[in-house]
C-alpha positions in Angstrom: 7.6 -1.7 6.4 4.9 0.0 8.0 3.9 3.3 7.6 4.3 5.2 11.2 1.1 7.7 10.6 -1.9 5.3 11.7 -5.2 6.3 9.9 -4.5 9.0 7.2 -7.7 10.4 6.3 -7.2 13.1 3.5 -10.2 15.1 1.9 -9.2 16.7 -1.3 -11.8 19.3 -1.5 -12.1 20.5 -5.8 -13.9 24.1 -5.5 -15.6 24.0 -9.1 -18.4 25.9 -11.0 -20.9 23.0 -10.5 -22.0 22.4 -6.9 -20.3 19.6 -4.6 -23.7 17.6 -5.0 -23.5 17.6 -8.6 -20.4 15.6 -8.6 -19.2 11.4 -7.9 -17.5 11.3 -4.7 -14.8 9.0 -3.8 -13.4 7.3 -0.9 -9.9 5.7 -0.9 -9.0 3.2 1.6 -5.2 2.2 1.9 -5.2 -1.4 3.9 -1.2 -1.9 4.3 -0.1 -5.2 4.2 -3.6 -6.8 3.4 -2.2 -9.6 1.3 -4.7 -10.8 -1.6 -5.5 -14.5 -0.7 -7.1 -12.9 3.2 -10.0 -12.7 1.0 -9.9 -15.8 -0.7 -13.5 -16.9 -1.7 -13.5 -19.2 1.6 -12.2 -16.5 3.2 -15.4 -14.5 2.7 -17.3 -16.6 4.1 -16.5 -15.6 7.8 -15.9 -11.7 6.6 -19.4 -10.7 6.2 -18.6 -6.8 5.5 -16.1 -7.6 2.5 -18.2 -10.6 1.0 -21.3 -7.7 0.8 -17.9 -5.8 -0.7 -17.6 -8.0 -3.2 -20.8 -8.8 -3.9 -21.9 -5.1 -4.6 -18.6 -4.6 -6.7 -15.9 -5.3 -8.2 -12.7 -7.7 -7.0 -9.9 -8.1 -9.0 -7.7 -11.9 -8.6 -4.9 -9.7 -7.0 -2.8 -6.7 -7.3 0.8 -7.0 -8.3 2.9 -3.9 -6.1 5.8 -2.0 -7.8 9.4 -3.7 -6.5 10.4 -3.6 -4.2 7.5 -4.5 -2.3 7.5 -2.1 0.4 5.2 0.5 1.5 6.4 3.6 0.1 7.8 3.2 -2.8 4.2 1.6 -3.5 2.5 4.7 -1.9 3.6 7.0 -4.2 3.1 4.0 -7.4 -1.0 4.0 -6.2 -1.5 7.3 -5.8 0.8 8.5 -9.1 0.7 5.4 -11.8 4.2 5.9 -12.2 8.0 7.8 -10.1 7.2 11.0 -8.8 9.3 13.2 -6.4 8.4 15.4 -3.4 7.5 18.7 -3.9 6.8 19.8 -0.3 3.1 19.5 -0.2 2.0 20.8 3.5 -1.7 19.7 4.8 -4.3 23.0 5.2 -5.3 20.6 8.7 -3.2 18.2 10.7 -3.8 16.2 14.4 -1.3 15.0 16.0 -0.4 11.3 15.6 -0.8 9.0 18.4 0.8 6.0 18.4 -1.8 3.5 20.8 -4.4 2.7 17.8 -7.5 1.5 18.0 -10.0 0.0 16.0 -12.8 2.7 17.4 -10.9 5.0 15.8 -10.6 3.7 12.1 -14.6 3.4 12.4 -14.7 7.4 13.1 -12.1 7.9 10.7 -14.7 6.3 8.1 -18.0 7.9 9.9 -16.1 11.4 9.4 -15.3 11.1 5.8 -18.3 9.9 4.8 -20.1 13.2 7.1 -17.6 15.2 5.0 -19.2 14.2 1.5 -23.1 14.8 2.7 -22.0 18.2 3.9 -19.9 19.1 0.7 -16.9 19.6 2.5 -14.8 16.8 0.2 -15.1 15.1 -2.9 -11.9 12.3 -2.0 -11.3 10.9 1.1 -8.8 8.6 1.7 -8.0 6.6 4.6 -4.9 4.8 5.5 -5.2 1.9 8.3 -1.6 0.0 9.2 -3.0 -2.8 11.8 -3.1 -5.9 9.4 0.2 -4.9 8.2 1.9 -4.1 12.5 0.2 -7.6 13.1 1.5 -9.3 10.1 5.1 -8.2 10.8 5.2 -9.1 14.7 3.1 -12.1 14.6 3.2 -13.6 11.1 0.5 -13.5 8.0 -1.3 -16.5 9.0 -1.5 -15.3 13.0 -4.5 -15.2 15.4 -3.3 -11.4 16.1 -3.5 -10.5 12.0 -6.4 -12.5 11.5 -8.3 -10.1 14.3 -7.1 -7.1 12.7 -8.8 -8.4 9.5 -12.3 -9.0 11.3 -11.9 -5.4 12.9 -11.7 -3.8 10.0 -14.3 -6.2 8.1 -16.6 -4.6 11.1 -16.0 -1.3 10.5 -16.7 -1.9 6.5 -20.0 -3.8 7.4 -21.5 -0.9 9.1 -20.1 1.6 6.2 -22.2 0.1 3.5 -25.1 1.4 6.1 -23.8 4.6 7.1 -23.8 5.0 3.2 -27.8 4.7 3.2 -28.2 6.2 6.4 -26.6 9.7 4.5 -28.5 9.4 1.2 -24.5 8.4 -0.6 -25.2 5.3 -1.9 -25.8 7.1 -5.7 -23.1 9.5 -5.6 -20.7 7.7 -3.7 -17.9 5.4 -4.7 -15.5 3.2 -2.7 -12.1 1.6 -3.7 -10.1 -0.5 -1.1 -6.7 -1.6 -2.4 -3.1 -2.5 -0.4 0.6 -1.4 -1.2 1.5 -5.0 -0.6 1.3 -8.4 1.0 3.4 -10.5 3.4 5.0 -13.8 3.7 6.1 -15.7 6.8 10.2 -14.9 7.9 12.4 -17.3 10.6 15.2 -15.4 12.2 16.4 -18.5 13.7 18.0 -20.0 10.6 17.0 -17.9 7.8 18.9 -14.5 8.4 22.3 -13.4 6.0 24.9 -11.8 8.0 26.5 -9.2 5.9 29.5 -9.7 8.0 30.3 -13.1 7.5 31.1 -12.3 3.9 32.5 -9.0 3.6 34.2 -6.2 5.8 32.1 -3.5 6.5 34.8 -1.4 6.5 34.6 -1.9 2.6 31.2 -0.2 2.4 30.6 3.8 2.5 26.8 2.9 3.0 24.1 0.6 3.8 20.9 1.1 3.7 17.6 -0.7 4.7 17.8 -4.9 6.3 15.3 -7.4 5.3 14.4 -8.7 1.4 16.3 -5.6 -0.2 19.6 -4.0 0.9 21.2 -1.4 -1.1 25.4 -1.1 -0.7 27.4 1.5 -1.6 30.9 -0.1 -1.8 33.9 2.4 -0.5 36.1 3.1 -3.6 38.2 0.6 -5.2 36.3 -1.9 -3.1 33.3 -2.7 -5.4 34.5 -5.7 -7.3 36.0 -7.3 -3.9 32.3 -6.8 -2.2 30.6 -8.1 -5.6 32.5 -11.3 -6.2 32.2 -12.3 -2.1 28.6 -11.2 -2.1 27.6 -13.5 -5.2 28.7 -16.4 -4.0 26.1 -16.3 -1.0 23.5 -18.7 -1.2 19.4 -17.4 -1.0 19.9 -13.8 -1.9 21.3 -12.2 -5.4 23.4 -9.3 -5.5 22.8 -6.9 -8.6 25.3 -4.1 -10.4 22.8 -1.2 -11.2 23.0 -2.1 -14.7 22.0 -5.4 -14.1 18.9 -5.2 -11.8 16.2 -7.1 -14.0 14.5 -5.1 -16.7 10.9 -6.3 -15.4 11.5 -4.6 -11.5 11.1 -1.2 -13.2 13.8 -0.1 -10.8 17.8 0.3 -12.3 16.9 4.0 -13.6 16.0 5.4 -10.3 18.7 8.4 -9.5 18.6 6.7 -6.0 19.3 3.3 -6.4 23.1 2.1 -5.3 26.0 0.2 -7.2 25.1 -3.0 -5.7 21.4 -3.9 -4.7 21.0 -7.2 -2.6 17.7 -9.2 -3.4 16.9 -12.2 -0.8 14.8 -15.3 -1.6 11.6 -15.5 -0.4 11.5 -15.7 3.9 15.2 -14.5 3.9 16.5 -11.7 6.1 19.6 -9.4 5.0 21.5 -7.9 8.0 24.6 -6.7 8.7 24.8 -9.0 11.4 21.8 -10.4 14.0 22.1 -7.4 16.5 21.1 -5.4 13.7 17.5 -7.4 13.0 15.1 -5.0 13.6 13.7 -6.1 16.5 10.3 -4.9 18.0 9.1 -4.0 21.5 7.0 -7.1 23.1 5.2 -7.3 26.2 8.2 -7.5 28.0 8.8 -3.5 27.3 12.1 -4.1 25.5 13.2 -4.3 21.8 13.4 -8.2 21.6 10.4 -9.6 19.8 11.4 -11.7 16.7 9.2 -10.4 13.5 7.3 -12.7 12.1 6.3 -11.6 8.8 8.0 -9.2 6.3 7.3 -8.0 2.3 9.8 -6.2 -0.1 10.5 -9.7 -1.9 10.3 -9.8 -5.3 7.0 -8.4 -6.7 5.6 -11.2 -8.7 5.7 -13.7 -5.8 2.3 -14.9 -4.5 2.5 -14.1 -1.1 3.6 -10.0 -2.1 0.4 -9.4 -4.0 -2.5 -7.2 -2.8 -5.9 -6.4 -3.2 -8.4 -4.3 -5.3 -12.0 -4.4 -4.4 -14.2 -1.9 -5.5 -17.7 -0.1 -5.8 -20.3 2.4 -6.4 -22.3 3.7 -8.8 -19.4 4.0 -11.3 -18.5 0.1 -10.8 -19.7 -3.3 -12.0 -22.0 -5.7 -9.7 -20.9 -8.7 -8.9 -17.7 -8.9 -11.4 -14.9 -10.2 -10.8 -11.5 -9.0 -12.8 -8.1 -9.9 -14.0 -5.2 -9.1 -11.6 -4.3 -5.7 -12.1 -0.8 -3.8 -10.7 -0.4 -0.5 -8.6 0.3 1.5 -11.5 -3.4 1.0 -12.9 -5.3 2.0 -9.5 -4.2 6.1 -10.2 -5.9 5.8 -13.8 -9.0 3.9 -11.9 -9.6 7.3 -9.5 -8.7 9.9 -11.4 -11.8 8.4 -14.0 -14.6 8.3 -11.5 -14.2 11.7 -10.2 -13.5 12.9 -13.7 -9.9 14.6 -13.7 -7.4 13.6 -16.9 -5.0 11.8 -15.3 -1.6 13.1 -15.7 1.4 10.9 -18.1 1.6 7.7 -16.4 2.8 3.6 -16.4 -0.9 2.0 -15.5 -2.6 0.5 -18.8 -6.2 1.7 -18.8 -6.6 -1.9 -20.4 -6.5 -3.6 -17.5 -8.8 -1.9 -15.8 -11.6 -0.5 -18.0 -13.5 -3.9 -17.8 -14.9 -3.0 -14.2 -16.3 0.5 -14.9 -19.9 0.8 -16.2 -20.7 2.9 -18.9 -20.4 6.4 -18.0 -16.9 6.2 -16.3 -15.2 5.6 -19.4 -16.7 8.7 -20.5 -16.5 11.1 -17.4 -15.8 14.5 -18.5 -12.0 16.1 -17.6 -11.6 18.8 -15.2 -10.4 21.7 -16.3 -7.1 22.8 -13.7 -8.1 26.6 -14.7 -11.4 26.1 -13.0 -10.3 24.2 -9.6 -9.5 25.5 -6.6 -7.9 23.3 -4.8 -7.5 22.3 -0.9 -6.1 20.0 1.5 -7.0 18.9 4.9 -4.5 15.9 6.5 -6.0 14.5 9.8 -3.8 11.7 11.3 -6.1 9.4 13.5 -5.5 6.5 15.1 -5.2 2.9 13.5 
């Protein structure tokens, strides 16, 4: 599911003893629903900006996203390494979102962080960009309209590696670009599970989400009559908390329901088909079929994302073993030298791509920080 904020560029500003230009600086890039094989090595060869990208840095086979597969539950895995809960963070700046986005914007989004680090404003920047992911969805992974999205933004990244020189960065400046997810082709014609067919929705006190996942909350004394229908259903598996695979990471959330329903790949959960969650076409009306959809089980090929990254801190030219979301938090919090805080990522998999002095960047002290935050919300 896309993320409804467009570009999401946040500068985390660190006031410490030593001057801003004394310090790494670091900008984030959060491509949603950029799935791993859009840069496959033949891939590259028409997507000049990554291939430089690649060639400078570091790119890992692929990332493997937290289950479910969805955006924010992975948003929260990338930028934690591990559960974490709300505690009602406000931004110091915010612009109002507008939903028309274009790609002029995402290249001022990137232009503006990087003016933000040659003045000292920001040490972290990170910029969220949905369009691969909108297109994916409405048009399918392997679509004309997702495949432009991807050149767009390869564009915008082609010109970055300039802007870099153009501001005197290209020493003190690193650059990771990693996804929450990927995306695999759907067919609401003949793949779609009607809820309804099986069970009384009467029996239920709750349902929440459609699509690969569903979460049901049986009313009482109906569980075992909505479990025993339910697993009989072909292409999707219904779970009892207790019995949601060990390797999904995902039975010991205080949220998660008394019955979790897991689709095969390309299937569609729904209560019934005037509940698909259509989209508004060119026609101006909520009837366009999606296409495309994630939230499948996380080791499938088509829900893995992508880590590319580099900068002085990083490898030339080196290619690395797949990697999951819960290792990118320990990856950022190295190269601008804070201690990362008790996590799930394994610092294993990812020390291979950092030269020398990352894996001995200094901790920052939280008794000698001031810390700020400025939100804008740009356009996609």
């Amino acid at each position: 599911m896309a993320m409804k904020l467009g570009t999401l560029l946040l500068a985390l500003v660190l006031g410490l003893a030593q001057t801003a230009s004394d310090r790494r600086k670091l900008l984030v890039f959060l491509l949603d629903g950029f799935r791993s094989d859009y840069i496959s090595d033949e891939a590259l060869e028409s997507l000049p900006g990554f291939k430089e990208i690649v060639s400078r840095g570091v790119k890992v086979d692929y990332l493997t996203p937290d289950f479910p597969s969805l955006s924010y539950p992975n948003y929260y895995t990338l930028m934690t390494g591990c559960e974490v809960e709300i505690l009602g963070v406000r931004p110091t700046y915010c612009l109002e979102y507008k939903n028309v986005p274009t790609d002029i914007n995402f290249a001022n989004a990137v232009s503006d962080a990087l003016d933000s680090f040659k003045s000292g404003r920001a040490d972290l920047a990170a910029i969220y960009h949905e369009r691969i992911d909108v297109e994916g969805h409405h048009y399918g992974p392997a679509s004309p309209q997702r495949k432009d999205a991807l050149k767009a933004v390869d564009t915008v990244l082609k010109y970055m590696t300039k802007w870099i020189q153009e501001r005197g960065l290209q020493d003190r400046l690193n650059v990771i670009i990693f996804s929450d997810h990927g995306m695999t082709d759907i067919f609401w014609m003949d793949k779609v599970i009607e809820l309804n067919k099986y069970i009384s929705l009467n029996d239920l006190q709750q349902v929440k989400d459609r699509g690969p996942v569903v979460s049901l909350w049986p009313a009482p004394g109906k569980h075992s009559e909505v479990y025993n229908k339910l697993s009989t259903v072909e292409h999707m598996t219904v779970y009892e908390k207790e019995a949601i695979p060990s390797r999904f990471y995902y039975k010991k959330g205080k949220f998660v329901s008394p019955l979790t329903l897991v689709a095969d790949e390309g299937w569609f959960i729904t209560e019934n088909r005037e509940m698909l969650p259509f989209w508004m076409n060119s026609t101006g009306r909520r009837e366009g079929w999606q296409r495309g959809w994630h939230g499948y089980d996380n080791e499938l090929m088509d829900m893995r994302g992508i880590f590319l990254a580099f900068g002085p801190d990083f490898k030339s030219n080196f290619r690395a073993a797949p990697i999951r979301s819960v290792d990118v938090y320990n990856v950022m919090c190295n190269v601008v030298g804070i201690t990362p805080l008790p996590n799930n990522g394994s610092w294993s998999r990812v020390m291979c791509m950092l030269k020398g002095r990352a894996g001995t960047a200094p901790p920052v002290q939280p008794s000698h920080c001031a810390l700020a935050l400025i939100v804008l919300f740009l356009l996609a």
